[in-house]
N, CA, C and O of each residue as an XYZ file, in Angstrom:
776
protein
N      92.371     97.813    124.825
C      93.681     97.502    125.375
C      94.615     98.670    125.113
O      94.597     99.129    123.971
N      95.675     99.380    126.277
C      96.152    100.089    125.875
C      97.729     99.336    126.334
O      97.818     98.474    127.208
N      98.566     99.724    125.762
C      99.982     99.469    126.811
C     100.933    100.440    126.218
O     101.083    100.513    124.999
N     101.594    101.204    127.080
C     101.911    102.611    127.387
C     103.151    102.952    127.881
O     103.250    102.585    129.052
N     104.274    103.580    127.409
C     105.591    103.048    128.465
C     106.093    101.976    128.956
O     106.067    101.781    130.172
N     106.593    101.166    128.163
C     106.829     99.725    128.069
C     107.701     99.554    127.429
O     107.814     99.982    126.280
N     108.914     98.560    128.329
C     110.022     98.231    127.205
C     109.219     96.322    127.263
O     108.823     95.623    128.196
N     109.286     96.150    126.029
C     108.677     94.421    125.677
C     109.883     94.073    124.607
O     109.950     94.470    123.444
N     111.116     92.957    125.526
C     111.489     92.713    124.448
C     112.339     91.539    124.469
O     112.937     91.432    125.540
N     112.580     90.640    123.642
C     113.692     89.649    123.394
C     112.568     88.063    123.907
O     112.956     87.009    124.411
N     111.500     88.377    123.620
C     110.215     87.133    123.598
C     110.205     86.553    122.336
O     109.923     87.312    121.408
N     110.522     85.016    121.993
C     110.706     84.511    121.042
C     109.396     84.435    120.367
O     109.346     83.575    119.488
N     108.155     85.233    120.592
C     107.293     85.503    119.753
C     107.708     86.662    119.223
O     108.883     87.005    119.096
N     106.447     87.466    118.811
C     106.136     88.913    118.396
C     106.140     89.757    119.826
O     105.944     89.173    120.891
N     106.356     91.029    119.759
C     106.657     91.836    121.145
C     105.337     91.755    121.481
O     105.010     91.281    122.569
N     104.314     92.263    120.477
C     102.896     92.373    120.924
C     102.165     92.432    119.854
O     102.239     93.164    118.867
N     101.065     91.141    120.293
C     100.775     90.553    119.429
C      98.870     90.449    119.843
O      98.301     89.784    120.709
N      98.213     91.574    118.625
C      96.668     92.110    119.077
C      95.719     90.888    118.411
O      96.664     90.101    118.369
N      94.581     90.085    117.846
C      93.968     89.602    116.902
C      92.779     90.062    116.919
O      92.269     90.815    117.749
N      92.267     89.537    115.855
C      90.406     90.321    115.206
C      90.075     90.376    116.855
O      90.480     89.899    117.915
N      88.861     91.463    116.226
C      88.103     91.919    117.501
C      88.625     92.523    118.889
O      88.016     92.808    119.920
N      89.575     92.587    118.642
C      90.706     93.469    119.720
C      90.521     95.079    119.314
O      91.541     95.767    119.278
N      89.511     95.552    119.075
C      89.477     96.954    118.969
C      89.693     98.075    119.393
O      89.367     98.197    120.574
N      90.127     98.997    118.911
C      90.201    100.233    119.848
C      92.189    100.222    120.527
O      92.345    100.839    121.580
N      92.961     99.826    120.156
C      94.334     99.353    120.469
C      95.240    100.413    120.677
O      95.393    101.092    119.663
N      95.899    100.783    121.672
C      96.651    101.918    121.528
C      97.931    101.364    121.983
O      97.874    100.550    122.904
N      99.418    101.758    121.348
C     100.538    101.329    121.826
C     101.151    102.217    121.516
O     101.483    102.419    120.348
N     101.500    103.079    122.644
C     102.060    104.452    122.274
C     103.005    104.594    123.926
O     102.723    104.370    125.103
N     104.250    105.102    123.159
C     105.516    105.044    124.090
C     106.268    104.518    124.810
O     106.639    104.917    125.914
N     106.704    103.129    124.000
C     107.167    101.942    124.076
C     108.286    101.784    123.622
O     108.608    102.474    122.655
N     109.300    100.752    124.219
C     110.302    100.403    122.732
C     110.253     98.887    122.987
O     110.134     98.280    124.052
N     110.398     98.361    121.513
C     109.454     97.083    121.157
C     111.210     96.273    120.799
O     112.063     96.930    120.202
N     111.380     95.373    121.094
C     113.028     95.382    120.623
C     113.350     94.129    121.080
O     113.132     93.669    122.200
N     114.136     93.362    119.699
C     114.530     92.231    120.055
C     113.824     91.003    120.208
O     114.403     90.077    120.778
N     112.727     90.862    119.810
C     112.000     90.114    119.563
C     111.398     89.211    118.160
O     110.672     89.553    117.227
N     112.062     87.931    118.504
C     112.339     86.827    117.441
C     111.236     86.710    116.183
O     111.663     86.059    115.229
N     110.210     87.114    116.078
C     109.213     86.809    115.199
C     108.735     87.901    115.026
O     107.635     87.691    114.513
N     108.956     89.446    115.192
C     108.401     90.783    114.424
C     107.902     91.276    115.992
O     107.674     90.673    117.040
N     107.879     92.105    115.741
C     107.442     93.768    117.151
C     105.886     93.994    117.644
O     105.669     94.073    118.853
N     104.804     94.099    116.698
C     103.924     94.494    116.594
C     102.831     94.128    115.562
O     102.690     94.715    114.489
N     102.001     93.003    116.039
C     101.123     92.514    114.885
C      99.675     93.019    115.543
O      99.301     92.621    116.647
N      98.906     93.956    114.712
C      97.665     94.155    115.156
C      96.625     93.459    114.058
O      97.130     93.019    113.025
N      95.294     93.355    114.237
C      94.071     92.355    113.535
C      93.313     93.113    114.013
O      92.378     92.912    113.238
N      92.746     94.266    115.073
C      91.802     94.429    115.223
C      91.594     96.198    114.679
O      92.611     96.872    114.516
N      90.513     96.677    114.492
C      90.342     98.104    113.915
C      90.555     99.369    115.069
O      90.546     99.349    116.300
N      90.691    100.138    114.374
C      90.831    101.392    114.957
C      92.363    101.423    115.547
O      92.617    102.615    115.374
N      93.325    100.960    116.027
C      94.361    100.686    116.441
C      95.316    101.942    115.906
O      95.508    102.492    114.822
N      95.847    102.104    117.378
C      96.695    103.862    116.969
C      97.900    103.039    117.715
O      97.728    102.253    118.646
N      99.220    103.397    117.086
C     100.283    102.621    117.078
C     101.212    103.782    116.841
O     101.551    104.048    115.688
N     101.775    104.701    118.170
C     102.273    106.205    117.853
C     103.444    106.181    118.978
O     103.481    105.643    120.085
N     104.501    107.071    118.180
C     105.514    107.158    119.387
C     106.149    106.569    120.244
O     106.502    106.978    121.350
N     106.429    104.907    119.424
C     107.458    104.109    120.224
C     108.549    103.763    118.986
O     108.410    103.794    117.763
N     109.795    103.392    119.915
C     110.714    102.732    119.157
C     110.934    101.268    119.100
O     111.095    100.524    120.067
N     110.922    100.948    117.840
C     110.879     99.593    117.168
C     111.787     99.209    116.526
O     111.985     99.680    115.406
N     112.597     98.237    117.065
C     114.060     98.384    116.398
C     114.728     96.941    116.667
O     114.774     96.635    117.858
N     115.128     96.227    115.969
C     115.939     94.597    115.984
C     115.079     93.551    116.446
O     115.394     92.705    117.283
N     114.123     93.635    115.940
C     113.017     92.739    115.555
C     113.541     91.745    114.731
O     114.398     92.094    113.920
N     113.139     90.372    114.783
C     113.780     88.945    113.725
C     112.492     89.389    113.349
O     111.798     90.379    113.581
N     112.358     88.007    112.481
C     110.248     87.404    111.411
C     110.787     88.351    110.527
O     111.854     88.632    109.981
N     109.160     88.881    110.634
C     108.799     89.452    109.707
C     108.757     91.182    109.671
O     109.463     91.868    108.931
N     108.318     91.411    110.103
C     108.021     93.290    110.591
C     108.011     93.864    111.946
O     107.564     93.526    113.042
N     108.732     94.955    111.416
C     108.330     95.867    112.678
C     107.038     95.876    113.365
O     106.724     95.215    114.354
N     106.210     96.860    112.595
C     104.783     96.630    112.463
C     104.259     96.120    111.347
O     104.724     96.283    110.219
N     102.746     95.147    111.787
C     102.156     95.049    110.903
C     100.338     95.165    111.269
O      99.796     94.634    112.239
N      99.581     96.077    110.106
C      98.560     96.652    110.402
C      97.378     95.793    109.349
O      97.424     95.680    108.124
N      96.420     95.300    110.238
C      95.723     94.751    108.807
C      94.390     94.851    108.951
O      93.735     94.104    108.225
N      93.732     95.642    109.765
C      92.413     96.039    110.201
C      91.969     97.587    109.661
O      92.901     98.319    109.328
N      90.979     97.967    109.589
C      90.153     99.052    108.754
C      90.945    100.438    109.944
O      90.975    100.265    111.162
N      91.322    101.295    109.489
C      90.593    102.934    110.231
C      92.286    102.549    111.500
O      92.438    103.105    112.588
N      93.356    101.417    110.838
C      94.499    101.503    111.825
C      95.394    102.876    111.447
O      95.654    103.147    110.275
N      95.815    103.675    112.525
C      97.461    104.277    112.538
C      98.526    103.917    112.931
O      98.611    103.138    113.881
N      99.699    104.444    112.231
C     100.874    103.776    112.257
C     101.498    105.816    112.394
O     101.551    106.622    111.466
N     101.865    106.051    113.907
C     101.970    107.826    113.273
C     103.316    108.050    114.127
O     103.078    107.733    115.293
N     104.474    108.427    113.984
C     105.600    108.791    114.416
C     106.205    107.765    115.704
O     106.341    107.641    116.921
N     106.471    107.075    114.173
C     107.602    105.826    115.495
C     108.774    106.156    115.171
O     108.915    107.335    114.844
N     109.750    105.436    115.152
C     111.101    104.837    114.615
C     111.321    104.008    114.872
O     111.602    103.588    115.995
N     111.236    103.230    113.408
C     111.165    101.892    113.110
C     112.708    101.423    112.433
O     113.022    102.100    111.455
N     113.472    100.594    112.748
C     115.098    100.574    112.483
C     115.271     99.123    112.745
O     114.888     98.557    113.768
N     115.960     98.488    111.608
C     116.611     97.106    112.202
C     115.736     95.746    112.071
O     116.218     94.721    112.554
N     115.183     95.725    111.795
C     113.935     94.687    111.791
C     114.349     93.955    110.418
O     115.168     94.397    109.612
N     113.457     92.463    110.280
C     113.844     92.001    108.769
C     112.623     92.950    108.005
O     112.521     92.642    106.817
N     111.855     93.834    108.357
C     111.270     94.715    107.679
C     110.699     95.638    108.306
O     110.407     95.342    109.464
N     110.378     96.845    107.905
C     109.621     97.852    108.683
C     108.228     97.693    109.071
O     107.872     97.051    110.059
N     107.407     98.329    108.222
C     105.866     98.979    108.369
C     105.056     98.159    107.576
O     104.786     98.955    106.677
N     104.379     96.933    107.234
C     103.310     96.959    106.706
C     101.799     97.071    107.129
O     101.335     96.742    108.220
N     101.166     97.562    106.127
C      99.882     97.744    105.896
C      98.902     97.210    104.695
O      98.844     97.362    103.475
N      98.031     96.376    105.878
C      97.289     96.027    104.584
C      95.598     95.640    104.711
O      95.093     94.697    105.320
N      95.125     96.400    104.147
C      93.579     96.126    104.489
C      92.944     96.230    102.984
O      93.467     96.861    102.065
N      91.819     95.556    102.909
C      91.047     95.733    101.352
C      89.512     96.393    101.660
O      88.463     95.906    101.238
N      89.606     97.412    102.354
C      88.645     98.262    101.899
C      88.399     99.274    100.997
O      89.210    100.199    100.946
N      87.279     99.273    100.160
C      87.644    100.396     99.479
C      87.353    101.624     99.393
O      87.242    102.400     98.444
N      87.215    101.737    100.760
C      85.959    103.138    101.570
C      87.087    103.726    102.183
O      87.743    103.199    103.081
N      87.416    105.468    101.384
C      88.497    105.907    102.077
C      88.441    106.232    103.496
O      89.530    106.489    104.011
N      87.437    106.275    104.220
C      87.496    106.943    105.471
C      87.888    105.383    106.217
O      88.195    105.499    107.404
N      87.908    104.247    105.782
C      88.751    103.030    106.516
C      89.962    102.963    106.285
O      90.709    102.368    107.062
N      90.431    103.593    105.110
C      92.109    103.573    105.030
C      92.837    103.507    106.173
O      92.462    104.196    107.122
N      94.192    102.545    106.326
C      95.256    102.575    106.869
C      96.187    103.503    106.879
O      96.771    103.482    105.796
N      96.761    104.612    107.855
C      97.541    105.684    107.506
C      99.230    105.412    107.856
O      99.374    105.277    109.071
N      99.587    105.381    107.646
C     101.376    105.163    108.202
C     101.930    106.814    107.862
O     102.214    107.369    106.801
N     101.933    107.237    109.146
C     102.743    108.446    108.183
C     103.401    109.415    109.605
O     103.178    109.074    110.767
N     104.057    110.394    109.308
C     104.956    110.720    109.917
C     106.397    109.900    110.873
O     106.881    110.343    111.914
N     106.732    108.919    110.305
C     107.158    107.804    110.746
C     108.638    107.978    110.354
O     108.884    108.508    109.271
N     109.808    107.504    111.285
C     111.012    107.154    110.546
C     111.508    105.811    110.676
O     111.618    105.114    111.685
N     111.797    105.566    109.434
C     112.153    104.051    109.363
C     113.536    103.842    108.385
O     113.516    104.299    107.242
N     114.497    103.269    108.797
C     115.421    103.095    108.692
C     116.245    102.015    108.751
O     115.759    101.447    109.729
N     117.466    101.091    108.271
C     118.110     99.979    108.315
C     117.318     98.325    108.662
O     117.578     97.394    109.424
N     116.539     98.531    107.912
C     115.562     97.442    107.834
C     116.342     96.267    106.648
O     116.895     96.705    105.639
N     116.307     95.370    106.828
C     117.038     94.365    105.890
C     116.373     94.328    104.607
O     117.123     94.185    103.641
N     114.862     94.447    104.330
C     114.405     94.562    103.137
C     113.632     95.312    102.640
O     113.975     95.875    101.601
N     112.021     95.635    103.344
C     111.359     96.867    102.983
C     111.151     97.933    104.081
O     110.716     97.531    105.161
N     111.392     99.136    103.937
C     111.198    100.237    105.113
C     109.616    100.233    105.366
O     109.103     99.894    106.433
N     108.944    100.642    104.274
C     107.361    100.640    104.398
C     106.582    100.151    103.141
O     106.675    100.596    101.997
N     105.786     99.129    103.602
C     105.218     98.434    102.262
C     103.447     98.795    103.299
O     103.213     98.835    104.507
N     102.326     99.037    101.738
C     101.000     99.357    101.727
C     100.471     98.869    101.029
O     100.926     98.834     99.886
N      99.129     98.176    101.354
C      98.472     97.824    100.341
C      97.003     98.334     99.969
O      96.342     98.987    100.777
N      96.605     98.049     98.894
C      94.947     98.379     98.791
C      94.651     99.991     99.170
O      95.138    100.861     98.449
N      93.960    100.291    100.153
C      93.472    101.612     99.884
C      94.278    102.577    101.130
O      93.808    103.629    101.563
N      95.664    101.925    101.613
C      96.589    102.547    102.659
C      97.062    103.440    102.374
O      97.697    103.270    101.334
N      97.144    104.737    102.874
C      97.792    106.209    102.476
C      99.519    106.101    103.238
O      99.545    105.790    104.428
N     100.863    106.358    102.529
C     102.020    106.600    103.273
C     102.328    108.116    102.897
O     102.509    108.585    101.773
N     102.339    108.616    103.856
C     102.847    110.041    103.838
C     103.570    110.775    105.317
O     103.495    110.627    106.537
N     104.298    111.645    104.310
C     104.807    112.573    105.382
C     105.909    111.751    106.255
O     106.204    112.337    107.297
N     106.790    110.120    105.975
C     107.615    110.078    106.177
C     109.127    109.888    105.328
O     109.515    110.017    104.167
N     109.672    109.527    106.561
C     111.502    109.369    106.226
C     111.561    108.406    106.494
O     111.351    107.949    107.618
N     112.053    107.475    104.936
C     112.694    106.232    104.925
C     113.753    106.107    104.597
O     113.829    106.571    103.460
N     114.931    105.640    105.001
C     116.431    105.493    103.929
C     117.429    104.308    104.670
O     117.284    104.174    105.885
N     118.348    103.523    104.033
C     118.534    102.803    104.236
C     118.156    101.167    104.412
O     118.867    100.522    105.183
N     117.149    100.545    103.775
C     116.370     99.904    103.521
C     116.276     99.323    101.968
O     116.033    100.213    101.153
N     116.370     98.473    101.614
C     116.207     97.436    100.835
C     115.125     98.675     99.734
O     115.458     99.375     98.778
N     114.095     98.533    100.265
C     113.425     99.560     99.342
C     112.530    100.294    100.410
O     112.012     99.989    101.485
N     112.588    101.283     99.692
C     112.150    102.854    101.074
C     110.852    102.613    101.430
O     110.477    102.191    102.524
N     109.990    102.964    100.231
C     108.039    102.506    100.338
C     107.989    101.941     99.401
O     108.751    102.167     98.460
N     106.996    100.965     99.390
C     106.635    100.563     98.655
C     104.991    100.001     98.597
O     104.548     99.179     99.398
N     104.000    100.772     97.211
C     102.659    100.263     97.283
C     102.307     99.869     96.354
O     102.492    100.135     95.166
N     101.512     98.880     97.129
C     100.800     97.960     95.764
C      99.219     98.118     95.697
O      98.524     98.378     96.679
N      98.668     97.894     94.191
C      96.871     97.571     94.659
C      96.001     98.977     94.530
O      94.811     99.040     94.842
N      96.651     99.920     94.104
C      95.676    101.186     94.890
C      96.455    101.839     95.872
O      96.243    103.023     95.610
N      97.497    101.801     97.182
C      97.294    102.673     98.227
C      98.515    103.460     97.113
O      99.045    103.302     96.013
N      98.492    104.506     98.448
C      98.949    105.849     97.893
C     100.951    106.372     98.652
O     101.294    106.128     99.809
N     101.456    106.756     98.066
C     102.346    107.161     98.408
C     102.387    109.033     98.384
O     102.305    109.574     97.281
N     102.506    109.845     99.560
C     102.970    111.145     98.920
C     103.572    111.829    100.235
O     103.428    111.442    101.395
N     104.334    113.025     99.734
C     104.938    113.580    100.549
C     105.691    112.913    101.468
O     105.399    112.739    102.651
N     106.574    112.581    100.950
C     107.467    111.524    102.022
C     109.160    112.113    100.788
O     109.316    112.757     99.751
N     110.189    111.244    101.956
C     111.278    111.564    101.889
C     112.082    110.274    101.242
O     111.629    109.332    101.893
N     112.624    109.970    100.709
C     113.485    108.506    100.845
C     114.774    108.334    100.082
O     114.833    108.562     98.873
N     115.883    107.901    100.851
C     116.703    108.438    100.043
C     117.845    107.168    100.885
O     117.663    106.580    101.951
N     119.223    107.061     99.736
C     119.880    105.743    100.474
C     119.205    104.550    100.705
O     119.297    103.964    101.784
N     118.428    104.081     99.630
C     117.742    102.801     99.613
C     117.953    102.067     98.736
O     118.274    102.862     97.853
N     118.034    100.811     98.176
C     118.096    100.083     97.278
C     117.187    100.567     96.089
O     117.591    100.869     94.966
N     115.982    100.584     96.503
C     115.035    101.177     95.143
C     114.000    102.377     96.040
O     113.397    101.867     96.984
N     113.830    103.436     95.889
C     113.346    104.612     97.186
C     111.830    104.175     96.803
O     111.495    103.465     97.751
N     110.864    104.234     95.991
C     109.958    104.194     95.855
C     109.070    102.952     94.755
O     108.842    103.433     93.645
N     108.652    101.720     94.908
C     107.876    100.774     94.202
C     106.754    101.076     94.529
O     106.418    101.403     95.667
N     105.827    100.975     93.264
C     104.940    101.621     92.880
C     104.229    100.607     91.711
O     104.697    100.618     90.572
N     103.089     99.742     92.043
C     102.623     98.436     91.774
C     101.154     98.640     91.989
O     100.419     98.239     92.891
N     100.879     99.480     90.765
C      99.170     99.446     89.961
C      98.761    100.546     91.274
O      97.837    100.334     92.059
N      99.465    101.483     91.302
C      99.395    102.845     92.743
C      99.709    103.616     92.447
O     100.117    103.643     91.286
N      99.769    104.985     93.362
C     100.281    106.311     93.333
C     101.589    106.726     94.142
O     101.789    106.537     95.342
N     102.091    107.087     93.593
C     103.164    107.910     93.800
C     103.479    109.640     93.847
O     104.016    110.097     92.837
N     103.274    110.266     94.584
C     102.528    111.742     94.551
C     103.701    112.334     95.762
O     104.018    112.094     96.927
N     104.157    113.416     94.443
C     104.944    114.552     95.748
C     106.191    114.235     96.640
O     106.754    114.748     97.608
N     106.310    113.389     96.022
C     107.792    112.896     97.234
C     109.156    113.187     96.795
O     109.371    113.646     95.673
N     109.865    112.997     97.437
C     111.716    113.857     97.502
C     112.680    112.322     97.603
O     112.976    111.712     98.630
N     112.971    112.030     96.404
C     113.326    111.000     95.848
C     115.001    110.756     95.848
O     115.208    110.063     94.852
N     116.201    111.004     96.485
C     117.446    110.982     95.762
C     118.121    110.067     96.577
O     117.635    109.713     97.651
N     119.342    109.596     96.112
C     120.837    109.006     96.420
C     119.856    107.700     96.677
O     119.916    107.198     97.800
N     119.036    107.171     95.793
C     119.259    105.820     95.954
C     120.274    105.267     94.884
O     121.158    105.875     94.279
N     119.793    103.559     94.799
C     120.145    102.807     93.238
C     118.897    103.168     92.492
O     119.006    103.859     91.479
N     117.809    102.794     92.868
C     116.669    103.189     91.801
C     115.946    104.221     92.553
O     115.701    104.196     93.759
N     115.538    105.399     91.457
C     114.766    106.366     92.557
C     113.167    106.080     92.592
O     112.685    106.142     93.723
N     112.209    105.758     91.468
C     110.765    104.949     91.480
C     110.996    104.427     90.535
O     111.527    104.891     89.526
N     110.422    102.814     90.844
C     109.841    101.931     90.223
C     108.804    101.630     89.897
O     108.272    101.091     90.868
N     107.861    101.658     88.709
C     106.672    101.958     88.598
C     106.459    100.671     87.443
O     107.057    100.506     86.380
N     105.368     99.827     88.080
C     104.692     98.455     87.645
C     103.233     98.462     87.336
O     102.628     98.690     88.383
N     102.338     98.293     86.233
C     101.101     98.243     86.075
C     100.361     99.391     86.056
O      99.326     99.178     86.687
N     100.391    100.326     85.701
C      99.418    101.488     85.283
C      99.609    102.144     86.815
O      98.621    102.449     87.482
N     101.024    102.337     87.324
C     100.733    103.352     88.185
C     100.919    104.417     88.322
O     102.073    104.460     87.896
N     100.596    105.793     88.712
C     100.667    107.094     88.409
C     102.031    107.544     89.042
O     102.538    107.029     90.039
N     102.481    108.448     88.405
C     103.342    108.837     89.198
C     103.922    110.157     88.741
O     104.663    110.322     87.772
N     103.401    111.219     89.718
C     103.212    112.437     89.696
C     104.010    113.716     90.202
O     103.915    113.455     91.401
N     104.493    114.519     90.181
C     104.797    115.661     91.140
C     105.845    115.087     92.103
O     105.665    115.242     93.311
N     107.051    114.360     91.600
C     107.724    114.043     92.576
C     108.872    114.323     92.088
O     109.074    114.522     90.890
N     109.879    114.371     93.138
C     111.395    115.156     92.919
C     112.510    113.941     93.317
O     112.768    113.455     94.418
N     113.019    113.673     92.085
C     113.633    112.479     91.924
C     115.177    112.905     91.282
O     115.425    113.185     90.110
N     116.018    112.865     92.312
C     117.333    113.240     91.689
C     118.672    112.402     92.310
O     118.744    111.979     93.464
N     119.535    112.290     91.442
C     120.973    111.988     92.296
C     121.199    110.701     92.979
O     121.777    110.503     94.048
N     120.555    109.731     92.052
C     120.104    108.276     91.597
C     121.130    107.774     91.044
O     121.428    108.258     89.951
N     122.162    106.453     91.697
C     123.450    106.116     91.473
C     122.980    104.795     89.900
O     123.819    104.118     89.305
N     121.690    104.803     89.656
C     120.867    104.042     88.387
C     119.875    105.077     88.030
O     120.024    106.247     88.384
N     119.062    104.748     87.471
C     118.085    105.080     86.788
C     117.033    105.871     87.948
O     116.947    105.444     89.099
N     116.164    107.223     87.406
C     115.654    107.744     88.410
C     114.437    107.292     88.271
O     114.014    106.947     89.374
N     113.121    107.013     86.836
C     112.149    106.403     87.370
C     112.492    105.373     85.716
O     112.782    105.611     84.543
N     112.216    104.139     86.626
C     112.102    102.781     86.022
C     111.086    102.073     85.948
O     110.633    101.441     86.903
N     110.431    102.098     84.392
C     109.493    101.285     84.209
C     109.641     99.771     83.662
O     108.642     99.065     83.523
C-alpha cells in the first residue's frame, strides 16, 4: 500500500490506519491533520513513513510504529496529544525501528517516545512535554532538544551525543541507563537527574 500526496484529515478515526500483515507501507508526502483519534497507526513491517506533515491530531499520536525494520524519517510532527512512538521487541538490530531526522514540536505530552531495540537520532524536538524519551534498551543519539519540559528520559537506555539545553530538566536517567557524550546546558532545573 502506498498513499502519496494526500491531504487525510478531520476523520473521527485515525488519518491512516495500517494493521499486521500490511507490509511493505509507504506514506510519504502527505499532511495528516485533524484527526480525532491520532494521524498514523502502522502494525505491519517494513513501513517507511517520510516527508509528510502531521500536525493537530486528538488520541493518542502522531505516529505510531510497532512492526520490525519500520521508518519514521523527516516529517514534522506538531500539535498532536503526542508525537512519534515506537515500539517493537526485537532484539535483532537489523529489525530496529528508526525515527530520525524528524521535527517534532508542540505536542501536549511526549515529542518522541521508543521502545526496546528503537534507534532516535538525528532529530529536533522542543516544545513538548518531554523531547525523547526511551525506555527498555532503545537508543537515543545525536539529536537536538531543547524548550521541553524534561529534553531527554532515559529508562534502563542510552542516551548518546545529543545537544541538550533551555529545558526544565535537561536528562532524566531511570534504571541503569547510560548516558554518555552529551551536551547538556542552560537548564532552567537540574541538567542530568537521577
Amino acid at each position: 500500500l502506498t498513499v502519496t500526496d494526500s491531504r487525510v484529515w478531520n476523520n473521527a478515526g485515525r488519518g491512516i490506519y495500517v494493521d499486521a500483515s500490511n507490509d511493505y507501507l509507504v506514506v510519504s508526502g502527505n499532511v495528516i491533520e485533524y484527526n480525532g483519534q491520532g494521524g498514523v497507526y502502522v502494525n505491519g513491517t517494513d513501513a517507511l513513513i517520510e516527508g509528510n506533515e502531521i500536525g493537530r491530531n486528538g488520541g493518542s499520536w502522531g505516529v505510531e510504529v510497532y512492526a520490525v525494520r519500520g521508518r519514521v524519517l523527516d516529517n514534522v510532527v506538531y500539535g498532536n496529544a503526542n508525537g512519534v512512538y515506537a515500539s517493537e521487541s526485537s532484539s535483532v538490530a537489523a529489525n530496529r525501528i528508526v525515527i530520525a531526522d524528524n521535527r517534532v514540536f508542540g505536542n501536549n505530552s511526549a515529542g518522541i517516545q521508543a521502545n526496546y531495540s528503537a534507534e532516535v537520532r538525528n532529530n529536533e524536538s522542543w516544545d513538548n512535554g518531554t523531547g525523547i524519551g526511551v525506555y527498555y534498551g532503545a537508543q537515543a543519539h545525536d539529536n537536538l532538544t531543547w524548550d521541553n519540559g524534561t529534553g531527554i528520559y532515559a529508562y534502563q537506555s542510552v542516551a548518546r551525543d545529543n545537544r541538550v539545553w533551555g529545558n526544565t530538566t535537561g536528562i532524566e536517567t531511570v534504571y541503569n541507563s547510560e548516558i554518555v557524550g552529551n551536551r547538556v546546558y542552560g537548564n532552567s532545573g537540574v541538567g542530568v537527574l537521577a
